[in-house]
LOVEXMI-116746 format. One record per residue (C-alpha): residue number from 1; residue in three letters; chain; x, z, y. Coordinates in nm, 3 decimals. Each point is the difference from the previous one (the first is absolute). Example, Ala and Ser with C-alpha at 12.3 -4.5 7.8 and 13.67 -1.06 7.14 Angstrom:
n:res:chain:u:w:v
1:ALA:A:1.230:0.780:-0.450
2:SER:A:0.137:-0.066:0.344
//
This chain:
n:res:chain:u:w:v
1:UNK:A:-1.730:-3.054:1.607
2:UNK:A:-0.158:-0.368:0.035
3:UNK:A:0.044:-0.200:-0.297
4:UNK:A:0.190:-0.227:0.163
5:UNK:A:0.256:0.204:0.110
6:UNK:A:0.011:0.116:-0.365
7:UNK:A:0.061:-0.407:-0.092
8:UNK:A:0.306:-0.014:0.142
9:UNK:A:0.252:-0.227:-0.167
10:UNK:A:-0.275:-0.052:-0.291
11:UNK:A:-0.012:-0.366:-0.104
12:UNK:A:-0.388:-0.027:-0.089
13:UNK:A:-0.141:-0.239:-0.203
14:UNK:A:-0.372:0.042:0.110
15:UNK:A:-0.167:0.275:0.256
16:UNK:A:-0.360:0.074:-0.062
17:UNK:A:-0.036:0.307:0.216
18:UNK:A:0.025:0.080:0.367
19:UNK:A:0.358:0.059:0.140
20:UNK:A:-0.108:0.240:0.268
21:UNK:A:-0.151:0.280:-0.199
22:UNK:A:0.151:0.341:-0.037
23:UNK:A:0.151:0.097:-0.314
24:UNK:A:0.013:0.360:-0.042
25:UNK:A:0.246:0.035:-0.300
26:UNK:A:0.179:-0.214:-0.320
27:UNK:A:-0.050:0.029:-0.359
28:UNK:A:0.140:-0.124:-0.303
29:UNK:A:-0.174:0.200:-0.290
30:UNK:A:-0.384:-0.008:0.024
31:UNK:A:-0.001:0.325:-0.073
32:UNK:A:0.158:0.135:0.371
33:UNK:A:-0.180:-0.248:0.173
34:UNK:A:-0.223:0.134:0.312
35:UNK:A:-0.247:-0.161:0.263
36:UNK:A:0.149:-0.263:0.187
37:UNK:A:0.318:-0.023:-0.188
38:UNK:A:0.143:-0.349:-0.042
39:UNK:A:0.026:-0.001:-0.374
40:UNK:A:0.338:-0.213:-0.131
41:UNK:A:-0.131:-0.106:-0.419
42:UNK:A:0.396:0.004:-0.135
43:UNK:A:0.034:-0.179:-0.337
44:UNK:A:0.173:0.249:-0.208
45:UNK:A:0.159:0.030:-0.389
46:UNK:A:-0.273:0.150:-0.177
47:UNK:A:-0.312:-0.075:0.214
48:UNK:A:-0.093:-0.224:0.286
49:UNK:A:-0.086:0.159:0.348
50:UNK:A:-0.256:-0.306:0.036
51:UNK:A:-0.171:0.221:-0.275
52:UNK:A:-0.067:0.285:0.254
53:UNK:A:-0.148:-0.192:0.306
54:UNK:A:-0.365:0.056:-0.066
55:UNK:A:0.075:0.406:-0.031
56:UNK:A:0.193:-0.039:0.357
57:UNK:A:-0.262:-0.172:0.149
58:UNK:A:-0.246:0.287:-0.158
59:UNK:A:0.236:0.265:0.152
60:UNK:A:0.004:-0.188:0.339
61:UNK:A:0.218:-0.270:0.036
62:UNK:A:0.019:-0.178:0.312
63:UNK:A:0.209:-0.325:-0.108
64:UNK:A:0.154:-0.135:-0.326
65:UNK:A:0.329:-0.084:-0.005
66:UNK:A:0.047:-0.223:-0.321
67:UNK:A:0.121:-0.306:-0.214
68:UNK:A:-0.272:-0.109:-0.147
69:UNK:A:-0.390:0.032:0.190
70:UNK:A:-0.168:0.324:-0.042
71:UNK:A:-0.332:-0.084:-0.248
72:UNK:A:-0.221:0.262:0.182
73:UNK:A:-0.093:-0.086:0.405
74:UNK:A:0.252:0.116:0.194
75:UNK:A:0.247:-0.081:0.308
76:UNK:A:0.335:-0.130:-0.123
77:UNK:A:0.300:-0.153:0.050
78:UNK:A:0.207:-0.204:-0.294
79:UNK:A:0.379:-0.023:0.020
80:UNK:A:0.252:-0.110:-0.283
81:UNK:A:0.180:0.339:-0.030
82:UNK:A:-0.229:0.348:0.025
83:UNK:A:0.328:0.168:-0.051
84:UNK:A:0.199:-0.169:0.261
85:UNK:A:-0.275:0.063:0.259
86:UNK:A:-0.075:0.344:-0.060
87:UNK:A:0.335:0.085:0.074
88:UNK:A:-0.034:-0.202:0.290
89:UNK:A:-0.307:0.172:0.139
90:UNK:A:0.139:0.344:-0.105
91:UNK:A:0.289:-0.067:0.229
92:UNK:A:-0.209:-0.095:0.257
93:UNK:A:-0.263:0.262:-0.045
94:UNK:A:0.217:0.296:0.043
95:UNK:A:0.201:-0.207:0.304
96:UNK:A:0.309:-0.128:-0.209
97:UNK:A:0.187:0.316:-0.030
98:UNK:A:0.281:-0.159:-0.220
99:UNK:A:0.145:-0.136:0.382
100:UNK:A:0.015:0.314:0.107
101:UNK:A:0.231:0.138:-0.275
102:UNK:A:0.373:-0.129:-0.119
103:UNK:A:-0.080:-0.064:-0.354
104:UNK:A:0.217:0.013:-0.293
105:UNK:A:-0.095:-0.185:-0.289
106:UNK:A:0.168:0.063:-0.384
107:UNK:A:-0.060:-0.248:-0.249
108:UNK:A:0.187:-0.051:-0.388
109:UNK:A:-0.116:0.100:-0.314
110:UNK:A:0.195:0.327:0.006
111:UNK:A:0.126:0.263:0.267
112:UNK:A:-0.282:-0.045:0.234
113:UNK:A:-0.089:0.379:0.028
114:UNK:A:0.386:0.092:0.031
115:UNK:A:0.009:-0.227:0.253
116:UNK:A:-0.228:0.066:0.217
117:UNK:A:0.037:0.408:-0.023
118:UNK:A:0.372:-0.084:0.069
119:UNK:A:-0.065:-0.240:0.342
120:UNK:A:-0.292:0.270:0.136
121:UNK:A:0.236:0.257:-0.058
122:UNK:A:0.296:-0.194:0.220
123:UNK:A:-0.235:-0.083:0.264
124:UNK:A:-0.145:0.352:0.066
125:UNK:A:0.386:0.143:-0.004
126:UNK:A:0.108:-0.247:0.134
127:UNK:A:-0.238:-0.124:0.252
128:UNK:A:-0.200:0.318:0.028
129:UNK:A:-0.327:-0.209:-0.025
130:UNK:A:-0.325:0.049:-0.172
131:UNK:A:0.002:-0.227:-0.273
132:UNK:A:-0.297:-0.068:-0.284
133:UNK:A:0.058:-0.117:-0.326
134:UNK:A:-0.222:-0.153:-0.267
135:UNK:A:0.075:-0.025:-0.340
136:UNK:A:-0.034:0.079:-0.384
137:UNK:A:-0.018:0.337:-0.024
138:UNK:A:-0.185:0.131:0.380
139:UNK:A:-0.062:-0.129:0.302
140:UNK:A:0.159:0.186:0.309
141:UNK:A:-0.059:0.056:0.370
142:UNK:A:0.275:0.165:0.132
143:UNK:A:0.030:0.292:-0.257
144:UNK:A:-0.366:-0.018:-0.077
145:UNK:A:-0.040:-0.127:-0.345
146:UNK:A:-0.307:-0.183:-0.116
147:UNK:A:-0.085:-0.142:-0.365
148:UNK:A:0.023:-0.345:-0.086
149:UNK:A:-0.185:-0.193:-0.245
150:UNK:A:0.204:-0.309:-0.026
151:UNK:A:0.398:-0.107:0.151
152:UNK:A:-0.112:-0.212:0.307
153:UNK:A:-0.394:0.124:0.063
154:UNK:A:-0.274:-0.284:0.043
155:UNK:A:0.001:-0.218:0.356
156:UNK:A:-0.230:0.246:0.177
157:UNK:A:0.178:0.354:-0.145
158:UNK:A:0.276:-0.150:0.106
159:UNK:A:-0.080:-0.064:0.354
160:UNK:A:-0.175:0.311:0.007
161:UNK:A:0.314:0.201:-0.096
162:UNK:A:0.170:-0.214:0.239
163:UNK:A:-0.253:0.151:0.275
164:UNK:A:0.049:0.338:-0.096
165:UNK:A:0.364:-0.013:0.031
166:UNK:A:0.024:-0.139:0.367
167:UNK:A:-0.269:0.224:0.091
168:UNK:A:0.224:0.336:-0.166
169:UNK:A:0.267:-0.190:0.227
170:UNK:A:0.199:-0.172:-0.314
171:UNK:A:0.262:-0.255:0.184
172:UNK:A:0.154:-0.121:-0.348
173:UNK:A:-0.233:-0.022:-0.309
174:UNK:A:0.198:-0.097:-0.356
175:UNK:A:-0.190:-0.156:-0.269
176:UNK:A:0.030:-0.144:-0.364
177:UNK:A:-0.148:-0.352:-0.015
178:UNK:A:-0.128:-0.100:-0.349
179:UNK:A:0.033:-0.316:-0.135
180:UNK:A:-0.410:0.075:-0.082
181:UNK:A:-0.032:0.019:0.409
182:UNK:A:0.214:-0.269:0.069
183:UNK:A:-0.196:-0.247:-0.204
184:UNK:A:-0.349:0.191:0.061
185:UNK:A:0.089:0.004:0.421
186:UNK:A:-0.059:0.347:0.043
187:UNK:A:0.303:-0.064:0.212
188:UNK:A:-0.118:-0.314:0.156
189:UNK:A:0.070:-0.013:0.426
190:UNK:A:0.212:0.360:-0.041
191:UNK:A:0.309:-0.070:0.186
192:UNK:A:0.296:0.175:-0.138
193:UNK:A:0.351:0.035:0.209
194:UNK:A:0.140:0.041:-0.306
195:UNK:A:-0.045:-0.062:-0.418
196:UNK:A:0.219:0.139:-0.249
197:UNK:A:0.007:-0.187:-0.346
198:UNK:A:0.190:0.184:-0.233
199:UNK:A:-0.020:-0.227:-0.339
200:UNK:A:-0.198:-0.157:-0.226
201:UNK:A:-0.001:0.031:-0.377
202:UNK:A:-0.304:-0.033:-0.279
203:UNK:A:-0.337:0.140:0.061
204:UNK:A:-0.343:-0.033:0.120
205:UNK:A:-0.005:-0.353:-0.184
206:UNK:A:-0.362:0.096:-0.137
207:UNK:A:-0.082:-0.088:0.413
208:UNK:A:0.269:-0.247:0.112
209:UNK:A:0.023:-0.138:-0.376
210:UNK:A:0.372:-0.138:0.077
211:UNK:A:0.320:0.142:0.201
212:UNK:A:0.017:-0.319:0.225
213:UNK:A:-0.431:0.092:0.102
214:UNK:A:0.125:0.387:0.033
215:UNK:A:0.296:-0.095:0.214
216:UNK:A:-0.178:-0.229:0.232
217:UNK:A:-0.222:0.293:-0.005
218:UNK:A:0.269:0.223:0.189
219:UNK:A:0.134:-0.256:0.204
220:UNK:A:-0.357:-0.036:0.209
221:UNK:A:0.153:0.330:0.189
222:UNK:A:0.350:-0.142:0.097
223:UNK:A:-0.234:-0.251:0.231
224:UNK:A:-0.155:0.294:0.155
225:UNK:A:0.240:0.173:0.155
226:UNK:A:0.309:-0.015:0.212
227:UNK:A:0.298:0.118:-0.199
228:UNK:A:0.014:-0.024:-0.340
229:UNK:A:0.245:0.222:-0.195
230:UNK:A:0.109:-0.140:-0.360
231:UNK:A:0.149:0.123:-0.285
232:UNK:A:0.253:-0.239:-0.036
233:UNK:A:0.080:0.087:-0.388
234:UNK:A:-0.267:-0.069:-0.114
235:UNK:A:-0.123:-0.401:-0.204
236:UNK:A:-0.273:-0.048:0.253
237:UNK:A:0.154:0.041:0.302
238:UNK:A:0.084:-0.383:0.111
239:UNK:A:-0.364:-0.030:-0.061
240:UNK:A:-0.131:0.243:0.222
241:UNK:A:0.224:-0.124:0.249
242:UNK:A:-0.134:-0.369:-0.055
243:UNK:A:-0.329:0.122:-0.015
244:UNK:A:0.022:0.231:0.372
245:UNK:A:-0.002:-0.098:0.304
246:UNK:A:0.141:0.286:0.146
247:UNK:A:0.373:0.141:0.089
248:UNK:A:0.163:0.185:-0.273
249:UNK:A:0.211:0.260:-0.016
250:UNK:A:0.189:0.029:-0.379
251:UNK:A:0.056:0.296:-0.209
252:UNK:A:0.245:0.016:-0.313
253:UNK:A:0.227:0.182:-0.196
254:UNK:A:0.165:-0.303:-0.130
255:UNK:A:0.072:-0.273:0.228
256:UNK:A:0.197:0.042:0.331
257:UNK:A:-0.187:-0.310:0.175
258:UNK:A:-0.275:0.258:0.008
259:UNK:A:-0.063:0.140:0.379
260:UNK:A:-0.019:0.338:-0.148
261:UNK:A:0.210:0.094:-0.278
262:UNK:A:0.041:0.334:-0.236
263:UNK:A:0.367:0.042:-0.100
264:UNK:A:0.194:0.274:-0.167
265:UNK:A:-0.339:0.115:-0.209
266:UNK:A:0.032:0.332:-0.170
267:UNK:A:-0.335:0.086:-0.214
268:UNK:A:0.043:0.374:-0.106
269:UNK:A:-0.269:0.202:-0.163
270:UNK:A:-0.191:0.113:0.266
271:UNK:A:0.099:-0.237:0.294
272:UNK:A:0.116:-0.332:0.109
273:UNK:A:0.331:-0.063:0.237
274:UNK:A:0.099:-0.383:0.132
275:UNK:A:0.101:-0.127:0.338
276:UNK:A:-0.241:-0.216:0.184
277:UNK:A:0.153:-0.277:0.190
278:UNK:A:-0.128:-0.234:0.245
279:UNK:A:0.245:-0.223:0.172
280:UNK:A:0.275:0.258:0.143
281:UNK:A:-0.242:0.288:0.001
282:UNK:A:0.029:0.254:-0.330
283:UNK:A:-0.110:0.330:-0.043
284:UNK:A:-0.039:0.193:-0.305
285:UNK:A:-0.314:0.066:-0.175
286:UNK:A:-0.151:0.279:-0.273
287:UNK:A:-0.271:0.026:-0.149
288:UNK:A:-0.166:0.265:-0.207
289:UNK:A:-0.173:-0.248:-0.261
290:UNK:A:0.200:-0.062:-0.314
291:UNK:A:0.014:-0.365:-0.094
292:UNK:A:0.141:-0.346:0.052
293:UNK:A:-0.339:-0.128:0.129
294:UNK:A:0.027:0.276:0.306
295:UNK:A:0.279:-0.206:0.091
296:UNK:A:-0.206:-0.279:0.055
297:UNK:A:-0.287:0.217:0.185
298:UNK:A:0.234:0.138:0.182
299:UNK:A:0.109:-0.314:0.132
300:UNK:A:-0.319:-0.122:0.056
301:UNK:A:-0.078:0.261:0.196
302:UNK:A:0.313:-0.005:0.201
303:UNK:A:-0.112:-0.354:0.068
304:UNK:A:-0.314:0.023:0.143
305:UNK:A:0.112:0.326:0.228
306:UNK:A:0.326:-0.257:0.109
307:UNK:A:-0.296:-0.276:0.024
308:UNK:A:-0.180:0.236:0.293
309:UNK:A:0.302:0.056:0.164
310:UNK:A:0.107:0.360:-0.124
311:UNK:A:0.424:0.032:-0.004
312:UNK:A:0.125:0.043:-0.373
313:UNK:A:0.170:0.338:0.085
314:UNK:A:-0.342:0.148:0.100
315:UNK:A:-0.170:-0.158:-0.346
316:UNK:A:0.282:0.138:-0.189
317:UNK:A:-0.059:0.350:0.172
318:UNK:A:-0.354:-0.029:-0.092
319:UNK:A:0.033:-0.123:-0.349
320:UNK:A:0.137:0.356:-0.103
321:UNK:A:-0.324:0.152:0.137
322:UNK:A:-0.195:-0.231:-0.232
323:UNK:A:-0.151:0.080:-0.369
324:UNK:A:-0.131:-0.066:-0.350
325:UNK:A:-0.414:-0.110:0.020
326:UNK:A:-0.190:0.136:-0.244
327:UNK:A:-0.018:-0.222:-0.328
328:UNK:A:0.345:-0.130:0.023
329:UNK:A:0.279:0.107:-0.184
330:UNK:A:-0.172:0.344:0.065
331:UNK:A:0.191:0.256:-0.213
332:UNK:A:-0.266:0.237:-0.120
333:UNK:A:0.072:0.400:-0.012
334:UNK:A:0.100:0.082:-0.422
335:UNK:A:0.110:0.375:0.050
336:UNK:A:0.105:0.109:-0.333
337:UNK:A:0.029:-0.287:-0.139
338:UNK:A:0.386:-0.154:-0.032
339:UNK:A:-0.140:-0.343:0.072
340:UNK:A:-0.108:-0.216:0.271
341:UNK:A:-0.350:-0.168:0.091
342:UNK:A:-0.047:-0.280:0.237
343:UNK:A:-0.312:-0.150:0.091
344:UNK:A:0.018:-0.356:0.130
345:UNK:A:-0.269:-0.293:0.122
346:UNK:A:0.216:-0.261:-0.201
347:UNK:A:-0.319:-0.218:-0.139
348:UNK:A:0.211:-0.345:-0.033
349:UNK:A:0.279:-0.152:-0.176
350:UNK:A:0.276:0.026:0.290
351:UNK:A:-0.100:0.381:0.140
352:UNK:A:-0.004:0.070:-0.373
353:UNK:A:0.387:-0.094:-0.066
354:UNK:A:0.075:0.111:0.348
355:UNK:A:-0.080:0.391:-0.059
356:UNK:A:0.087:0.009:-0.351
357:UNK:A:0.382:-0.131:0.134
358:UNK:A:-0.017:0.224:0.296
359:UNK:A:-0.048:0.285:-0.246
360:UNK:A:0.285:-0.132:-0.236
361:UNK:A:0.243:0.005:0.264
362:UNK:A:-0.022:0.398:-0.006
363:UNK:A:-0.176:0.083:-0.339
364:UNK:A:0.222:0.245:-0.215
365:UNK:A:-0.246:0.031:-0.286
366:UNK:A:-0.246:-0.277:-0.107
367:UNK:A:-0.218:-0.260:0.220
368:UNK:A:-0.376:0.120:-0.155
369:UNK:A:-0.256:-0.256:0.187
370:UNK:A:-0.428:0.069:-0.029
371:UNK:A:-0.141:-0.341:0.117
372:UNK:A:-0.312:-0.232:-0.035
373:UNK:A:-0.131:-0.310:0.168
374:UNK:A:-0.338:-0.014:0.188
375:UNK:A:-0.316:-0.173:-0.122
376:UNK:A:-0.164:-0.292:0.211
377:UNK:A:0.328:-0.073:0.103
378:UNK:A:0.301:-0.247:-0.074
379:UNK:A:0.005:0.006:-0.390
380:UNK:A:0.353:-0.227:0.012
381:UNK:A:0.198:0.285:0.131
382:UNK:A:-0.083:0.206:-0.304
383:UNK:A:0.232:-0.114:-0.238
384:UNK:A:0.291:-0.018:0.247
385:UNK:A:-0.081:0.346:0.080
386:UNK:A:0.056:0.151:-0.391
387:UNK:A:0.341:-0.238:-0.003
388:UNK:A:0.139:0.176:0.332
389:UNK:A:-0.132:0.340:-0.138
390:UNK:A:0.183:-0.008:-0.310
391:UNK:A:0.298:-0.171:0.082
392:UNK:A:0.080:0.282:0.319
393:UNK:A:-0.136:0.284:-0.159
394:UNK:A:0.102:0.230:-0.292
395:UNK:A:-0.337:0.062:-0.066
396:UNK:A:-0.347:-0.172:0.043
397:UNK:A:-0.350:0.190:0.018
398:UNK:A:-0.246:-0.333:0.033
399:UNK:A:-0.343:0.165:0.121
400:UNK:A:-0.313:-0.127:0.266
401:UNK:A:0.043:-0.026:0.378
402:UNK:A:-0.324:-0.091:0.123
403:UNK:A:-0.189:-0.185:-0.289
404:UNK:A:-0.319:-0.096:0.214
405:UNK:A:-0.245:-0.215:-0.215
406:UNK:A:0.266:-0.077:-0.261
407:UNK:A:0.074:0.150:-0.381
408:UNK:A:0.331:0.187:0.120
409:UNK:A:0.082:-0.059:-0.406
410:UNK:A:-0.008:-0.353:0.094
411:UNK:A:0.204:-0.005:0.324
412:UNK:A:0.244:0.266:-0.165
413:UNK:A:0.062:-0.335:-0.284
414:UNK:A:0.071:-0.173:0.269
415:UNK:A:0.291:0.218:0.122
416:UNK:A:0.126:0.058:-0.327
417:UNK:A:0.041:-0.365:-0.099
418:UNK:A:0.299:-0.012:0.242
419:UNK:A:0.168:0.256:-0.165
420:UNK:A:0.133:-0.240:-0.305
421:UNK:A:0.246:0.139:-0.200
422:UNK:A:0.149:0.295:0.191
423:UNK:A:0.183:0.274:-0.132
424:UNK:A:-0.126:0.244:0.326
425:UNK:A:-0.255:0.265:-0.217
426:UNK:A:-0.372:-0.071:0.180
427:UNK:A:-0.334:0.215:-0.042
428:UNK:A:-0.355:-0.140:0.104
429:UNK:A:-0.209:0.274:0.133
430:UNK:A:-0.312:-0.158:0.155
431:UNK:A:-0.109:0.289:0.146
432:UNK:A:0.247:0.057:0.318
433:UNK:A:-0.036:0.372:0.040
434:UNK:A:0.086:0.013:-0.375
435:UNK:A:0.303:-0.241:0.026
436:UNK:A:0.138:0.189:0.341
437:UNK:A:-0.045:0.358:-0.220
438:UNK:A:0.139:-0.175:-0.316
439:UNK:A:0.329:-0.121:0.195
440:UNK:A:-0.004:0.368:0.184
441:UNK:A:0.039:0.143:-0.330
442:UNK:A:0.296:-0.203:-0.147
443:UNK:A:0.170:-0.020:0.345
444:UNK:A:0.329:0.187:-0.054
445:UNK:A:0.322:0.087:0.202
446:UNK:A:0.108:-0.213:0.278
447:UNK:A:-0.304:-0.249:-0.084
448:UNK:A:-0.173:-0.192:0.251
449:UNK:A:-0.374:-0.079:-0.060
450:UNK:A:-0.122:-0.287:0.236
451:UNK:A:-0.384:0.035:0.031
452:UNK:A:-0.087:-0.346:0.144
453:UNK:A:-0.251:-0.245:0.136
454:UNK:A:-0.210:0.263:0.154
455:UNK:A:0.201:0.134:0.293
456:UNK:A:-0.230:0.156:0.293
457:UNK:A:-0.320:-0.034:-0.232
458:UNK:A:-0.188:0.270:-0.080
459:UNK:A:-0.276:-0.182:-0.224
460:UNK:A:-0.023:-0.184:-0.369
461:UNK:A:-0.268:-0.279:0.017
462:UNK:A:-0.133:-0.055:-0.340
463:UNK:A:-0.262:-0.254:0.006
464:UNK:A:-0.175:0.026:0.308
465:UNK:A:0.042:0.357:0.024
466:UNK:A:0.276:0.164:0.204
467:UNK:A:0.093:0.348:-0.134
468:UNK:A:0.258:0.256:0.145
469:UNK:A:0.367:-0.039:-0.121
470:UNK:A:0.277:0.141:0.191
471:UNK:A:0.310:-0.047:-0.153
472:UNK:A:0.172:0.297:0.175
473:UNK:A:-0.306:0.233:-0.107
474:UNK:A:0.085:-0.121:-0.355
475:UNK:A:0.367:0.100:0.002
476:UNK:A:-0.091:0.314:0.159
477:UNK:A:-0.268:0.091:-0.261
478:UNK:A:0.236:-0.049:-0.267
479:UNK:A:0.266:0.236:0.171
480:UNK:A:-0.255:0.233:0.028
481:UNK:A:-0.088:0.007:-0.357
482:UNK:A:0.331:-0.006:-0.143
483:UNK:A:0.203:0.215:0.233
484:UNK:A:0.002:0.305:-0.270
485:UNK:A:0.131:-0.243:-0.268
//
């Protein structure tokens, strides 16, 4: 493809190269880079793609894309934003695939997975179609499942994926949009028919550093697509709304003047039952995930399948069909054992208190919660965290989730100085396969035991290391060991 076909929709700053040469392929690590490639130097967290230029122009290079002029002789053009043009050339390198999909965005700090396993389900029941998703725990095409490194994949995976998916004949493609891609454009030019957001409560603050940066974050989607659907519940709503300039469709469970409305909710143990009701329309709605919150995913969901024109009877039908995802609220096999485990992705303050009351409503025995907060990450949620752990559960096991390059003593501090004065009994186990075995062991009848933060993972990253750690291996390893006890 010419280079200047590639430039499309790029505002350049200067052009030091010719515009009618071939470029044969993109790059963004140095390392990938081939002959020809136009070679896009992205400013990142921990090192500077500027860094890498001489080793692309080594490997081949054709053309620099950059901020700042490349120190060793070489074509180049300068623009303000690497980021924003790569995904600008991505989309026009593989021929803006995005246009020919109807794209679903999810944003909000929690129920982004749900969400968008809930909406691909409707659509393929519902609509019959092909539909991708991309997301947290895999990427999918169809029912082909592919790993995934990050929640929204970098500008030119993205596209990429994008590709793949029209070219496996994907119509609808459902994605969760981080507030990291919002504010990094790895979403920049994607046109969306329709964005979810779902709420908004503490974290991420090491990247956004405040809740009014981290909203404004989110909002960036609600002016790239069509129909927005909003949770109207929740505090940031009216500022989403001022901040979009799209329609909206509303969600709630509390207020009528909502388009879409949940009434007559009935959380049981292993389901959900409400009404959904939009205008003079209602239809009744179950779903097999325990918990108020499924209420709300549920409703999102049902929003964004009304949003693309799909009759509430048919997403009601559909919503039976639909399941648990891996991770989340995921009740973990304990033959034997006269208590109940339950591993959950809850890694901030609200998803926290939300499982730990979803289990309360049904609990018979005691509320046992295994928890940790991640290194590198928001330290201000750690406190807040030990407060709603010991305050909602009977029993507290403090351990690590993800230390990275910090102590995990030190972080652990951190959670236990918002315990205070409690009279809820807490251990601190550092080591997490000790603290899940320790809370196995003095689990007794009708218990619950909440393993959370880690959800879908499968790893432990201590330091810069990332080790195997699969919670459900655990739990079966100590079945196995005890089961002639």
């Amino acid at each position: 493809m010419k280079l200047s076909q590639l430039l499309v929709g790029v505002q350049t700053k200067e052009i030091a190269c010719d515009l009618e040469q071939e470029i044969t392929g993109i790059s963004y690590d140095s390392r990938r880079t081939k002959p020809g490639d136009l070679f896009v130097a992205v400013s990142g967290f921990t090192t500077d793609g500027h860094k890498f230029i001489p080793v692309a122009v080594e490997k081949g290079a054709a053309v620099i894309l950059c901020e700042k002029k490349p120190e060793v002789p070489v074509a180049y053009i300068l623009v303000e934003s690497t980021r924003l043009a790569l995904s600008l050339v991505s989309a026009n390198w593989f021929g803006h695939p995005a246009e020919k999909l109807k794209l679903i965005g999810v944003t909000g700090t929690n129920g982004k997975t749900t969400v968008t396993y809930l909406v691909k389900t409707l659509l393929e029941q519902c609509l019959h179609a092909k539909v991708g998703l991309i997301g947290t725990i895999q990427n999918m095409i169809g029912e082909q499942v592919l790993e995934t490194e990050r929640t929204t994949p970098e500008s030119f995976d993205l596209q990429e994926l994008f590709f793949q998916m029209v070219q496996a004949g994907c119509t609808y493609a459902v994605m969760e949009v981080s507030s990291h891609a919002l504010a990094l454009h790895r979403v920049a030019g994607v046109p969306f028919a329709v964005g979810i957001f779902t709420n908004l409560t503490r974290d991420h603050l090491d990247f956004h550093k405040t809740m009014e940066d981290y909203q404004k974050a989110k909002a960036v989607l609600f002016r790239q697509c069509q129909i927005g659907v909003l949770n109207l519940d929740d505090t940031y709503a009216a500022q989403m709304q001022a901040d979009g300039t799209c329609k909206w469709l509303t969600y709630s469970a509390e207020k009528d003047q909502a388009d879409l409305v949940a009434k007559n909710i009935k959380l049981k143990a292993n389901k959900v039952e409400m009404e959904a009701v939009i205008g003079n329309d209602i239809s009744r709605i179950e779903l097999g995930i325990p918990g108020k919150f499924t209420v709300y995913n549920a409703m999102a969901a049902t929003g964004a399948a009304l949003a693309l024109g799909i009759p509430l009877k048919e997403i009601a039908k559909a919503m039976k069909m639909a399941h648990g995802v891996k991770g989340r609220a995921e009740v973990v096999p304990t033959p034997g054992k006269p208590y109940t485990v339950i591993i959950d992705y809850s890694h901030t303050p609200d998803s926290l208190e939300n499982i730990l009351q979803t289990v309360r409503g049904f609990c018979k025995g005691r509320v046992i919660v295994v928890f940790g907060c991640g290194g590198d990450r928001d330290a201000t949620k750690r406190p807040i965290m030990g407060k709603i752990a010991v305050d909602h559960a009977d029993l507290v096991v403090v351990t690590s989730d993800n230390p990275r390059t910090e102590d995990p003593d030190k972080i652990i501090s951190e959670i236990v100085a918002g315990v205070g004065d409690t009279k809820t009994p807490y251990q601190v186990i550092p080591n997490r396969r000790e603290a899940i075995r320790w809370a196995l062991e003095n689990g007794e009848t009708d218990d619950v035991i909440i393993l959370a933060g880690k959800g879908h993972e499968t790893y432990q990253i201590l330091g810069t290391e990332v080790t195997h750690l699969d919670e459900r291996e655990e739990v079966a390893k100590y079945l196995e060991e005890t089961k002639e006890r």
